[in-house]
N, CA, C and O atoms as a DFTB+ gen file, in Angstrom:
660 C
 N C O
     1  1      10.046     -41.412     -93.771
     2  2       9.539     -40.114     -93.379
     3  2       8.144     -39.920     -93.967
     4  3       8.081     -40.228     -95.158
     5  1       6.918     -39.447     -93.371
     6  2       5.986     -39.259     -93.530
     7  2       5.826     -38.078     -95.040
     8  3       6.649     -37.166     -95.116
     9  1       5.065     -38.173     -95.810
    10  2       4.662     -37.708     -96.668
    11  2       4.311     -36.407     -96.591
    12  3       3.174     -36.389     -96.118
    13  1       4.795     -34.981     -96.870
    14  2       4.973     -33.387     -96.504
    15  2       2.965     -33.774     -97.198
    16  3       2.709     -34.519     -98.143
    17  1       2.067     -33.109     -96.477
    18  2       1.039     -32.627     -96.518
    19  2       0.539     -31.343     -97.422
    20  3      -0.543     -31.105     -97.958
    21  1       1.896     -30.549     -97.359
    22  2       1.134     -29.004     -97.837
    23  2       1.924     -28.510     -99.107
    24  3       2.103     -27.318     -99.354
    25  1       2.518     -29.875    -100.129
    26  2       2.792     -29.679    -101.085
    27  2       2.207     -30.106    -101.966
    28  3       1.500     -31.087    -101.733
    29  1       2.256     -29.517    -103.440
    30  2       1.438     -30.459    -104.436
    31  2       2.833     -30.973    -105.168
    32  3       3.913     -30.774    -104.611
    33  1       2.758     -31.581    -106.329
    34  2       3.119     -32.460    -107.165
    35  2       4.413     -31.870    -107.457
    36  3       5.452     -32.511    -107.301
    37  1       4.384     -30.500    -107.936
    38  2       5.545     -30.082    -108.293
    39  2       6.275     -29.616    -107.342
    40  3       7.452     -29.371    -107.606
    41  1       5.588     -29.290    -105.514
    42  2       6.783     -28.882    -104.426
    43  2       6.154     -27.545    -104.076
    44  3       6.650     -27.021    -103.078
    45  1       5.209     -26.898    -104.648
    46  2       4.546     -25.713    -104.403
    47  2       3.787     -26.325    -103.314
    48  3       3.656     -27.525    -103.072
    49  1       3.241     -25.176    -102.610
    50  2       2.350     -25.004    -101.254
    51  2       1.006     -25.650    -102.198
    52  3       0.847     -25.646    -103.419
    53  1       0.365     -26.050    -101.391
    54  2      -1.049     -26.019    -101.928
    55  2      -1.901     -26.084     -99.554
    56  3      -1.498     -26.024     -98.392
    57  1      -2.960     -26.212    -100.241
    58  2      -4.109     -26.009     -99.054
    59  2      -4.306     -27.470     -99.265
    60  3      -4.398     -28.109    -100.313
    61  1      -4.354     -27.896     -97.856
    62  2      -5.039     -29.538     -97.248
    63  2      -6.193     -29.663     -97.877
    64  3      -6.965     -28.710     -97.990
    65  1      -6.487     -31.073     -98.447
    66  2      -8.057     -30.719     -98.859
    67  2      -8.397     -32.631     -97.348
    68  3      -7.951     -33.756     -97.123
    69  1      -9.796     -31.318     -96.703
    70  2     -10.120     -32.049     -95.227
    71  2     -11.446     -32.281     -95.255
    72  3     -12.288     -32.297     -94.358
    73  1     -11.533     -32.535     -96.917
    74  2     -13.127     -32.965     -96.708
    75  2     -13.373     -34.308     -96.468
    76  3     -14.563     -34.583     -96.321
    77  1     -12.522     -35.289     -96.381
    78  2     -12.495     -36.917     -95.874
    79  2     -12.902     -37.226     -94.578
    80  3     -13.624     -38.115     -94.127
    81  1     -12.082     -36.000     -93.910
    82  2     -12.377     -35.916     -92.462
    83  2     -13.252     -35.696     -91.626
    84  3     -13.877     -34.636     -91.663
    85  1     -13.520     -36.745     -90.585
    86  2     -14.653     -36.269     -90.130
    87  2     -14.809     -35.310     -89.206
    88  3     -13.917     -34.997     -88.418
    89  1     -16.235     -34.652     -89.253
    90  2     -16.287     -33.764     -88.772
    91  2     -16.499     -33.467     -86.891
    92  3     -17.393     -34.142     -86.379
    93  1     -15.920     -32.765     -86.198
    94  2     -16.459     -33.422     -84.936
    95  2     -16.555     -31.896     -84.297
    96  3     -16.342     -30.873     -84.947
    97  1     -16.890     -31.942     -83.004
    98  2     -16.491     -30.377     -82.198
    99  2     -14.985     -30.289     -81.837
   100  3     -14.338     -31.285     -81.513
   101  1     -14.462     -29.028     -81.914
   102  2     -12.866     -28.953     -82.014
   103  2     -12.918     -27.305     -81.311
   104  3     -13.454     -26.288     -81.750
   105  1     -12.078     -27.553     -79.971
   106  2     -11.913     -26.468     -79.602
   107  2     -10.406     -26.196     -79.467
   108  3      -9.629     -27.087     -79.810
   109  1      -9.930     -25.013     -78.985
   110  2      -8.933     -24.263     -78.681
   111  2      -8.813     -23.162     -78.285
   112  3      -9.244     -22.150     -78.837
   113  1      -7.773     -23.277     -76.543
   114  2      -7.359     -21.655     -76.087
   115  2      -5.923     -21.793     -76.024
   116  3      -5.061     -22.671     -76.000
   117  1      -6.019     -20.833     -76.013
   118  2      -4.673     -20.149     -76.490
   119  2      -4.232     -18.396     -75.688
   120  3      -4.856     -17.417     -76.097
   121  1      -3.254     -18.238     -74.693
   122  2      -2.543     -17.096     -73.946
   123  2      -1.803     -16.352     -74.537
   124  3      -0.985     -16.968     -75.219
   125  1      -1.700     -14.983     -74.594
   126  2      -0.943     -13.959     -74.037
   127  2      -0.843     -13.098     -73.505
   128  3      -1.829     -12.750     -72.855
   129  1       0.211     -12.367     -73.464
   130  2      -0.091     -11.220     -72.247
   131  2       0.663     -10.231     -72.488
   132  3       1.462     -10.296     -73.422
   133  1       0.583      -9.329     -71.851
   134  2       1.282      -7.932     -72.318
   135  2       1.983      -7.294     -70.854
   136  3       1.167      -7.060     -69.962
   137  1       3.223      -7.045     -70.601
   138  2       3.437      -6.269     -69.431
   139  2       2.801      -4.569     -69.349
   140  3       2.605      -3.991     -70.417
   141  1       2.585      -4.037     -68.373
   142  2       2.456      -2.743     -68.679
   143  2       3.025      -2.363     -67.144
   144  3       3.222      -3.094     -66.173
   145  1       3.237      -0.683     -67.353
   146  2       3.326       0.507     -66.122
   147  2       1.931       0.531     -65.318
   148  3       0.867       0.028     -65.676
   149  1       2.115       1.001     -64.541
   150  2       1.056       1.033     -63.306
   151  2       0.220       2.171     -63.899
   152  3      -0.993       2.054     -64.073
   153  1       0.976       3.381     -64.232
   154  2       0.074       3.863     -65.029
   155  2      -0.931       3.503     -65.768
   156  3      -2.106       3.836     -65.614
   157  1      -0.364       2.635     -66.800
   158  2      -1.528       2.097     -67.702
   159  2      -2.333       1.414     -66.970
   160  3      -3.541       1.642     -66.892
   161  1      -1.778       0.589     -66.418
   162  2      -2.633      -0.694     -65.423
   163  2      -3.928       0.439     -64.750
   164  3      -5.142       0.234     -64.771
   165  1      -3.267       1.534     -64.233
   166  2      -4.662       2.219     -63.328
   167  2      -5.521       3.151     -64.861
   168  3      -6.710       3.465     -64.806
   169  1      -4.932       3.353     -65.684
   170  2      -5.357       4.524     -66.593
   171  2      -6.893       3.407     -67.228
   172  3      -8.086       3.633     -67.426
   173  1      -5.579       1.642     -67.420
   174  2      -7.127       1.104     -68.155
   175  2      -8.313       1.091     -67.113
   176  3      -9.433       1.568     -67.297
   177  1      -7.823       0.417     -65.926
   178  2      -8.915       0.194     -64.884
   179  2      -9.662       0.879     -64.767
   180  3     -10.792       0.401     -64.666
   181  1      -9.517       2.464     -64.705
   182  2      -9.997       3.735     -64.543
   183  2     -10.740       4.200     -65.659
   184  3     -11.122       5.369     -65.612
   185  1     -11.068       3.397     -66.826
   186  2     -11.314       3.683     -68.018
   187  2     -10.770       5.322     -68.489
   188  3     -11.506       6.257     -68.803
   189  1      -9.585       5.323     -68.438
   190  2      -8.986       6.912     -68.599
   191  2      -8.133       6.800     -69.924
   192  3      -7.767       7.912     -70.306
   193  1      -7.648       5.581     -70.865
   194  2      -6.925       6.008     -71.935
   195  2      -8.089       6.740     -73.242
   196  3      -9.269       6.542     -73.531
   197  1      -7.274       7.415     -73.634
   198  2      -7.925       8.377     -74.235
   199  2      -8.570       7.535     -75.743
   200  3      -9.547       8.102     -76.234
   201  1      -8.180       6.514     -76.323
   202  2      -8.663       5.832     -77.298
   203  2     -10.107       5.203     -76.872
   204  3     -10.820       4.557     -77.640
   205  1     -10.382       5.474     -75.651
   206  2     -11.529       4.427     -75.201
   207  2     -11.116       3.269     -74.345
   208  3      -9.991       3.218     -73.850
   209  1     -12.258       2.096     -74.121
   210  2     -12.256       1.166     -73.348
   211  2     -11.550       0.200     -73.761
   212  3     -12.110      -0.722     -74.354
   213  1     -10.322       0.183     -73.571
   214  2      -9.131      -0.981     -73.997
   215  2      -9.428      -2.144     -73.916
   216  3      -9.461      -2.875     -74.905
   217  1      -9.814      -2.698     -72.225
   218  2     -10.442      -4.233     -73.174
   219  2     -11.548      -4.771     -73.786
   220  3     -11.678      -5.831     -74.398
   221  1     -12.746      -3.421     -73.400
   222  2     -14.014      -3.713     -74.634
   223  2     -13.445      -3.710     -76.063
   224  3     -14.013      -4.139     -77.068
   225  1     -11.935      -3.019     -75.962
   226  2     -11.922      -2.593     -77.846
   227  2     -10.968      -4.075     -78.193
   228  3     -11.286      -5.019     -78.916
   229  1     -10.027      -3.920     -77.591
   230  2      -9.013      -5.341     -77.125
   231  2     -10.071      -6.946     -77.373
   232  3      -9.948      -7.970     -78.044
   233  1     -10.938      -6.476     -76.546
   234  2     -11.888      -7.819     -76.908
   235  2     -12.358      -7.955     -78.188
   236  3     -12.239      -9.125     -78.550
   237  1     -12.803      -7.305     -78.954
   238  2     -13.853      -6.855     -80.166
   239  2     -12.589      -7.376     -81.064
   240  3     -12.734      -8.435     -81.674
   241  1     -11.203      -6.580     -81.177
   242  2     -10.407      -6.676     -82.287
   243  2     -10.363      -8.229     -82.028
   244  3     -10.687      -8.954     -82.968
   245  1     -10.002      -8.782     -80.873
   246  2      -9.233     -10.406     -81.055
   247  2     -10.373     -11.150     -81.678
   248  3     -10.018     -11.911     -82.577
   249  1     -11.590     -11.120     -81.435
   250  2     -12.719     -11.756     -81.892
   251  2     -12.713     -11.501     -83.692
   252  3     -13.067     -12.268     -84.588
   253  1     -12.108      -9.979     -83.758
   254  2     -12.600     -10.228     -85.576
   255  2     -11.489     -10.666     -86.149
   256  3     -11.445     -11.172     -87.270
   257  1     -10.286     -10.443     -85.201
   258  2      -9.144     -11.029     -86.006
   259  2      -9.392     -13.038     -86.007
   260  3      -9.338     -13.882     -86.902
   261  1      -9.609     -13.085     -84.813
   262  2     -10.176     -14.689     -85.151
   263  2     -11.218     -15.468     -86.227
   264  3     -11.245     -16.642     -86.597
   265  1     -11.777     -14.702     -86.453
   266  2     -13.031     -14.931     -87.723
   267  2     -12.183     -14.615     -89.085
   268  3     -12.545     -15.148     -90.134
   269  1     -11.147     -13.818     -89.062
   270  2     -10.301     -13.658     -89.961
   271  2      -8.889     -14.156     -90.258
   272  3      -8.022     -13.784     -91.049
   273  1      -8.971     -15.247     -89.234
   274  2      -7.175     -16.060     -89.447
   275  2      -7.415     -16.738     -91.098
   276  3      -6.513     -16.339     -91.834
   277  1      -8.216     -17.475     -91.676
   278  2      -7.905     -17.768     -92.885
   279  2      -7.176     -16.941     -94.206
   280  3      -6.410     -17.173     -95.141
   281  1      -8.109     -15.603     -93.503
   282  2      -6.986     -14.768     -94.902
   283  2      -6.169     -14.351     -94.431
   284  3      -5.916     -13.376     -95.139
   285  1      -5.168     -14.384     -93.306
   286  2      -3.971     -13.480     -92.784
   287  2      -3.068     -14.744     -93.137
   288  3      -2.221     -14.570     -94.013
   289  1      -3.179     -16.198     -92.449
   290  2      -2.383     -17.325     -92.312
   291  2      -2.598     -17.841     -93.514
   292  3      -3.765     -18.222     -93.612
   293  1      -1.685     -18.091     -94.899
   294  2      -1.856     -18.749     -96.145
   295  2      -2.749     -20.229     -95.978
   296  3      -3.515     -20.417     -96.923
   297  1      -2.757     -21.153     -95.059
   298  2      -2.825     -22.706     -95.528
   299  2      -4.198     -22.725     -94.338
   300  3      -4.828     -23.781     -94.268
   301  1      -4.492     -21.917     -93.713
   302  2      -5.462     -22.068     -92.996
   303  2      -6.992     -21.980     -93.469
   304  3      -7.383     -20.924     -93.965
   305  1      -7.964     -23.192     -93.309
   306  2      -9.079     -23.447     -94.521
   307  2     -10.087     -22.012     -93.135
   308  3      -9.897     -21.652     -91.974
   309  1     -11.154     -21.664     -94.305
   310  2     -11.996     -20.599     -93.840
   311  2     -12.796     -21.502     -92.698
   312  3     -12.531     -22.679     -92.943
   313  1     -13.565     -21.418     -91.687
   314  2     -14.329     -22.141     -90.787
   315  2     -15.337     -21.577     -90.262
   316  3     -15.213     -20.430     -89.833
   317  1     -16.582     -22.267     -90.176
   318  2     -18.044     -22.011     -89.325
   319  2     -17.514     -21.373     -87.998
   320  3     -18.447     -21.844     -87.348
   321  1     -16.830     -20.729     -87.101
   322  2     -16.399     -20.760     -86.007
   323  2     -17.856     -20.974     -85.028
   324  3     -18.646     -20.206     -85.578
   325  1     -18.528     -21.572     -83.966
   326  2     -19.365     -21.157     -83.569
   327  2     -19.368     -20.614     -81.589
   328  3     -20.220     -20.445     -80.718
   329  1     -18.174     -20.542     -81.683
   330  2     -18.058     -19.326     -80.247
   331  2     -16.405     -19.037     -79.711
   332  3     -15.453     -19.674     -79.262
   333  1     -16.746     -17.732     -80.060
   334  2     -15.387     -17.645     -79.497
   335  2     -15.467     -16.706     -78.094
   336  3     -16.518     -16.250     -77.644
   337  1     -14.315     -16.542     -77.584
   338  2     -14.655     -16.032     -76.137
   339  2     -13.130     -15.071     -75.825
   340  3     -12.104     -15.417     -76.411
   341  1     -13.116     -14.127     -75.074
   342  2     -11.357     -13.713     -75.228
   343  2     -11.866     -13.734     -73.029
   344  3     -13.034     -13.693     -72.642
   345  1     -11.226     -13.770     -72.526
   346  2     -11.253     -13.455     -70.905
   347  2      -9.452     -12.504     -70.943
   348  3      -8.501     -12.438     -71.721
   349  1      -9.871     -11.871     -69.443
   350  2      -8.501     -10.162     -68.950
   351  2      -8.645     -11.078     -67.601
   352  3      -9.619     -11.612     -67.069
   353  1      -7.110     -11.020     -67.245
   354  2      -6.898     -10.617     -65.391
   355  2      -5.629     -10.565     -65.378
   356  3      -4.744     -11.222     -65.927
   357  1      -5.663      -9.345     -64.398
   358  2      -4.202      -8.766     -64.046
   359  2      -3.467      -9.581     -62.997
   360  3      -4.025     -10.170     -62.070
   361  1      -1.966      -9.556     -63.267
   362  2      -1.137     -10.122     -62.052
   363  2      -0.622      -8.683     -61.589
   364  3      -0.828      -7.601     -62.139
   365  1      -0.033      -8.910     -60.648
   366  2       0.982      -8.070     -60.328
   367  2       2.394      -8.536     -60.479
   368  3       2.672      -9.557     -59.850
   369  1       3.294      -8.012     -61.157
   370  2       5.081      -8.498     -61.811
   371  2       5.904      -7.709     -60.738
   372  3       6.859      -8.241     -60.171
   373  1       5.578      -6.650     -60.522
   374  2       6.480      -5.550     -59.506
   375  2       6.598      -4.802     -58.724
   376  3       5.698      -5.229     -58.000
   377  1       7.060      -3.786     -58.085
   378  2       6.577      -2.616     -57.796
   379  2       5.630      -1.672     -58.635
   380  3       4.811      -0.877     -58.174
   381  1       5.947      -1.956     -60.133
   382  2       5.790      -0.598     -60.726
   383  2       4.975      -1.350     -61.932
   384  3       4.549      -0.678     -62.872
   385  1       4.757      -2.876     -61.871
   386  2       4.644      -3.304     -63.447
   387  2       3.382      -4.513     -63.026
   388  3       3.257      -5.147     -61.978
   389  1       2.355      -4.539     -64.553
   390  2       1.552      -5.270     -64.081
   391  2       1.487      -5.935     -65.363
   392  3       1.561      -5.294     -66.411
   393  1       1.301      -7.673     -65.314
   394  2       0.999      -8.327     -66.343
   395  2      -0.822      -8.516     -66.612
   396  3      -1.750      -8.625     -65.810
   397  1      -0.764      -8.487     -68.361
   398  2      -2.385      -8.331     -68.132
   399  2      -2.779     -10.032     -69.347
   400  3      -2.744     -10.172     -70.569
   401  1      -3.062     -10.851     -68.382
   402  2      -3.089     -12.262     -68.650
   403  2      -4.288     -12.151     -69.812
   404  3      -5.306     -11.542     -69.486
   405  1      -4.191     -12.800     -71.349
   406  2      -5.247     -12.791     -72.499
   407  2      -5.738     -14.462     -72.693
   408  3      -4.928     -15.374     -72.856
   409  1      -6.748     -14.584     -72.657
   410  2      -7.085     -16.113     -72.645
   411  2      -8.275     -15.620     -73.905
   412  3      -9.075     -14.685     -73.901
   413  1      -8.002     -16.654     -74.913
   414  2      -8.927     -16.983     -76.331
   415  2      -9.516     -18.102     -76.246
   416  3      -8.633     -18.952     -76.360
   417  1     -10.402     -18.541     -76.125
   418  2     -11.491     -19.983     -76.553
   419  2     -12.213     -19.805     -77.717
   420  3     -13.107     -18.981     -77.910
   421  1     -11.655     -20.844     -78.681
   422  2     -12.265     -20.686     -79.938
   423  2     -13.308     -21.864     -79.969
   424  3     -12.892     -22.742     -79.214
   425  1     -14.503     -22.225     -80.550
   426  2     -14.678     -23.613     -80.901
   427  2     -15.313     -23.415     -82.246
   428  3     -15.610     -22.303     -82.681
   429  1     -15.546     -24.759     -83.006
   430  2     -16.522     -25.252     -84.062
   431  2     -16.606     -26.804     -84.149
   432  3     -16.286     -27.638     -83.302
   433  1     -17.136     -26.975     -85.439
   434  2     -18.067     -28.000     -85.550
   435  2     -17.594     -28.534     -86.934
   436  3     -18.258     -28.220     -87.922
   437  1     -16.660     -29.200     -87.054
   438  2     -15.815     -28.956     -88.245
   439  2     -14.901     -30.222     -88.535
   440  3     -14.948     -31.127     -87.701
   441  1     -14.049     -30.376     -89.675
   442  2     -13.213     -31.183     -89.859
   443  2     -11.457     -30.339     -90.121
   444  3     -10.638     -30.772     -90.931
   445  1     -11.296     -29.481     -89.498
   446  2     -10.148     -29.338     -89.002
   447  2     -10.196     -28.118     -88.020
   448  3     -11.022     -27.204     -88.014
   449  1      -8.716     -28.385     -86.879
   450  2      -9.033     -27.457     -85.807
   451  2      -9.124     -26.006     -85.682
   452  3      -9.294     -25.445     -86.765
   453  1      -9.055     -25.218     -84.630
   454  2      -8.994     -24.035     -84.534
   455  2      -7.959     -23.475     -83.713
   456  3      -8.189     -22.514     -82.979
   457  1      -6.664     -24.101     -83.806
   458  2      -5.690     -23.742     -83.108
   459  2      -5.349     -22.297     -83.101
   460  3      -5.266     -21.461     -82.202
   461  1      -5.104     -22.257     -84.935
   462  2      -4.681     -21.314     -85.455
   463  2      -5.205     -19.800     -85.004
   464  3      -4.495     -18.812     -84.819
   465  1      -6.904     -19.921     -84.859
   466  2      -8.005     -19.407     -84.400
   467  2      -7.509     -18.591     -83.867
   468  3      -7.286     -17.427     -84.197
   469  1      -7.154     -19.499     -82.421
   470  2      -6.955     -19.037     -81.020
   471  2      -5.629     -18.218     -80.270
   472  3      -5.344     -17.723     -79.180
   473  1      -4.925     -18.467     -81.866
   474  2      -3.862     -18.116     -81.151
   475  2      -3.411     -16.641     -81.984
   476  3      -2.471     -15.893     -81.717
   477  1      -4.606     -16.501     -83.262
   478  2      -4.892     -15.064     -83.577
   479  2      -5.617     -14.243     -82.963
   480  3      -5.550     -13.019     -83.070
   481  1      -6.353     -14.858     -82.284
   482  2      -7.257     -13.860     -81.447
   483  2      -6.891     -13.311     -80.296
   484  3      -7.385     -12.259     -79.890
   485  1      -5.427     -14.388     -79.275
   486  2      -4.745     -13.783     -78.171
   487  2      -3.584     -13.183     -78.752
   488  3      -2.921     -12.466     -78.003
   489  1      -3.173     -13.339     -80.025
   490  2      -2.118     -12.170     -80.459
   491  2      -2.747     -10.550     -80.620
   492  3      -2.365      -9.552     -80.008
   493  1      -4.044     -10.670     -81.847
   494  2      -4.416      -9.809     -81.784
   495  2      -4.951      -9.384     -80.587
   496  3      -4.657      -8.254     -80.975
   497  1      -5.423      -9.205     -79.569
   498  2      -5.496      -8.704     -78.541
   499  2      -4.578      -8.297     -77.923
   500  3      -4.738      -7.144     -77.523
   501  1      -3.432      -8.875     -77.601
   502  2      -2.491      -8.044     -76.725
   503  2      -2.207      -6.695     -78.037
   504  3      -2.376      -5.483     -77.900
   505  1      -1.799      -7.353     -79.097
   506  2      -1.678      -5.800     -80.101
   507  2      -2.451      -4.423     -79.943
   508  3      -2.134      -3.257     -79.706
   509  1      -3.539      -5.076     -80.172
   510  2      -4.253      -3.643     -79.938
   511  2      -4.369      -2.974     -78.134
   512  3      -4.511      -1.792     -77.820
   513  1      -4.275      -3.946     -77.375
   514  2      -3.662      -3.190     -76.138
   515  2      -2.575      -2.135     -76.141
   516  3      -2.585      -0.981     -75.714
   517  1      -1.667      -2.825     -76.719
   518  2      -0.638      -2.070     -77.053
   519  2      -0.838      -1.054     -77.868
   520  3      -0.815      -0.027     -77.190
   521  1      -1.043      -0.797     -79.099
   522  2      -1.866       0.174     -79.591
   523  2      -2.468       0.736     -78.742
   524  3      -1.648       1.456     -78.173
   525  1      -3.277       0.832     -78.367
   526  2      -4.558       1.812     -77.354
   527  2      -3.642       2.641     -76.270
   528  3      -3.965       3.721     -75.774
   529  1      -2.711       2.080     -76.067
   530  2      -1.956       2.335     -74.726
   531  2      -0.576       2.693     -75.230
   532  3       0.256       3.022     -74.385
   533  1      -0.226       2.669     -76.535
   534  2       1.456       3.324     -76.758
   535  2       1.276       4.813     -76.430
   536  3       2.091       5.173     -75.580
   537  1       0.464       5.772     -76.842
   538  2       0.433       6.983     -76.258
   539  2       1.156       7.710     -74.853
   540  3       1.629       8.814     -74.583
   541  1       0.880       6.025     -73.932
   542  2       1.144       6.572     -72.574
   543  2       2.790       6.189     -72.190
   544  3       3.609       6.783     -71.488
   545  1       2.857       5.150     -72.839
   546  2       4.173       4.238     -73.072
   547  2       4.353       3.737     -74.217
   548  3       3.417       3.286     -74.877
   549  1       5.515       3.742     -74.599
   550  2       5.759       2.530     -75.634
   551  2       6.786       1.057     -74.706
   552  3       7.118      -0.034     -75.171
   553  1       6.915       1.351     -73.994
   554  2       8.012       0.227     -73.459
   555  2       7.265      -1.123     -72.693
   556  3       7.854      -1.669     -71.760
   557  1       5.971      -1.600     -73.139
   558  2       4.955      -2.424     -72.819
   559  2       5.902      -3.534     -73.909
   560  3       6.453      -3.345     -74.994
   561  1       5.762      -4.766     -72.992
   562  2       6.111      -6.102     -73.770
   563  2       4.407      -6.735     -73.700
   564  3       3.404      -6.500     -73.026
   565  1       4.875      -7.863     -75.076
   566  2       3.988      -8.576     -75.232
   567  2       4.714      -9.649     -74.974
   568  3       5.896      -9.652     -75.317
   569  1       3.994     -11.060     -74.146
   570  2       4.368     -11.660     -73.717
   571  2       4.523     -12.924     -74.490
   572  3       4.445     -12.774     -75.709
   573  1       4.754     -14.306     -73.996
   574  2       4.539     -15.548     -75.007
   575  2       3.162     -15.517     -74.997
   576  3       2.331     -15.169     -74.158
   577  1       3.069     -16.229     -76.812
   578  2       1.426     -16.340     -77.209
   579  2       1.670     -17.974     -77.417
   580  3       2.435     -18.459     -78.251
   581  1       0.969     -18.605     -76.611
   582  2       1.019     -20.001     -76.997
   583  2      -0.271     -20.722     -76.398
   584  3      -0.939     -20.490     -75.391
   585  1      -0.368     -21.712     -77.430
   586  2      -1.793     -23.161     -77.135
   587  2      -1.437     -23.579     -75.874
   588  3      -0.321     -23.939     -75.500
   589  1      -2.637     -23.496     -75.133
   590  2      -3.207     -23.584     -73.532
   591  2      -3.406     -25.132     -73.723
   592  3      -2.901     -26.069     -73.103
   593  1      -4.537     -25.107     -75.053
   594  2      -5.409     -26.814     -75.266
   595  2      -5.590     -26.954     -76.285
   596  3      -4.899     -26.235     -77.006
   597  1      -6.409     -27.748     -76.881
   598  2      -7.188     -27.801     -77.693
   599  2      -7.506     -29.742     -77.513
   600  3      -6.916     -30.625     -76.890
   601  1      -8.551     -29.727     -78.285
   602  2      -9.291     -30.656     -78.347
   603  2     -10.194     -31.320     -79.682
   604  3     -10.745     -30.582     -80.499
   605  1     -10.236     -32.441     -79.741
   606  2     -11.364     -33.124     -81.383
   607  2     -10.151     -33.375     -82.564
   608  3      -9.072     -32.784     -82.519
   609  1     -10.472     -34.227     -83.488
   610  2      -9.277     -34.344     -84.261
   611  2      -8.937     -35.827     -84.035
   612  3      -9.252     -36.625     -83.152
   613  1      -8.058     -35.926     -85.328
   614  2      -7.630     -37.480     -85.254
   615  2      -6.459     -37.133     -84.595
   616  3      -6.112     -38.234     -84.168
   617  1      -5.846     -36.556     -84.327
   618  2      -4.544     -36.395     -83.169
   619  2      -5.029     -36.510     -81.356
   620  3      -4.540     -36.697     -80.241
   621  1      -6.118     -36.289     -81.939
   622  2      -6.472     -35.864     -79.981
   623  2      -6.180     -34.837     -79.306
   624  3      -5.721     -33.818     -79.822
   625  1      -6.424     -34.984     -77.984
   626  2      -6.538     -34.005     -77.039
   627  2      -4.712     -33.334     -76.741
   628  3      -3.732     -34.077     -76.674
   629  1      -4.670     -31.971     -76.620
   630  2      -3.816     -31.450     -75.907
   631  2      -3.799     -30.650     -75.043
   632  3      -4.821     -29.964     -75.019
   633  1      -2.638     -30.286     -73.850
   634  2      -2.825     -30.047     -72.637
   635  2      -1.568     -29.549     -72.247
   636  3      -0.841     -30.299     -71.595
   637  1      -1.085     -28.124     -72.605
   638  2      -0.183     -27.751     -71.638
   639  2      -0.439     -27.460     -70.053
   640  3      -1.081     -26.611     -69.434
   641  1       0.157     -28.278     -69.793
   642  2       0.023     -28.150     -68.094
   643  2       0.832     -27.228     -67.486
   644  3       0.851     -27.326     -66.259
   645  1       1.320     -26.601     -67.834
   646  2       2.241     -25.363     -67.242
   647  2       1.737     -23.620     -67.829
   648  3       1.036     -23.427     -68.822
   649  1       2.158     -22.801     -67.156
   650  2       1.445     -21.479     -67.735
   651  2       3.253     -21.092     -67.911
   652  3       4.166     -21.272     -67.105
   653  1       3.267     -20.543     -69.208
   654  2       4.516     -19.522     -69.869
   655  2       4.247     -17.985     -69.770
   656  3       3.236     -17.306     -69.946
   657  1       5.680     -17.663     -69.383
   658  2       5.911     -16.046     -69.272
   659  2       6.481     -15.810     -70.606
   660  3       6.808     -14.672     -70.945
């Protein structure tokens, strides 16, 4: 069995040390999504919830929560990030219900990835949707948050080829 990585000597956690590694470009996106009422669906479109512009604010939070996964996630090293990106588009789920699809692209320039990144920045985003919008509802799901891709690394490339509900 391969050698546990994120222990030290005595069995305590410690942090990877990835300065051996070389450094390369390393990206990652990463989905989620949030169901909502038609209400909301027209209230955001309409820029009508009363907190303001949900996915200007929705966008802004996932971006700082991404610059901030090192101190939320214990073992995750701090990183140069140098672009991150969040993208919105609605499906339609029902008569009455609309899914609102969250896509994160993180990248840097670095010796370890930004999975972690990416997949704080499409959590935090559907959150604060939700937030902005419990006023009108609370019965909004958040959907699966999971790695789309990523790329760079001595592991290589990954590629879910399927989209999750």
């Amino acid at each position: 069995m391969a050698e546990f990585t994120h222990f030290n000597e005595e069995g305590r956690a410690k942090m990877v040390d990835v300065s051996a590694k070389p450094e390369s470009v390393r990206t990652a996106i990463a989905r989620s999504s949030i169901i909502v009422n038609k209400e909301i669906y027209e209230k955001i479109n309409e820029n009508k919830i009363k907190k303001g512009d949900v996915l200007a604010v929705a966008q802004v939070a996932g971006i700082m929560a991404c610059k901030k996964t090192s101190e939320i996630i214990p073992m995750c090293h701090p990183l140069p990030l140098t672009g991150i990106d969040i993208s919105f588009s609605w499906e339609k789920a029902g008569a009455d219900e609309y899914i609102l699809d969250i896509s994160a692209s993180v990248k840097t320039k670095g010796n370890t990835g930004v999975e972690m990144e990416a997949l704080t920045a499409a959590s935090v985003t559907a959150l604060t949707v939700y937030d902005m919008c419990k006023a009108v509802d609370k019965g909004m799901v958040i959907g699966k948050t999971y790695l789309v891709e990523k790329t760079g690394g001595k592991n290589g490339d990954f590629n879910r080829e399927q989209k999750l509900r």
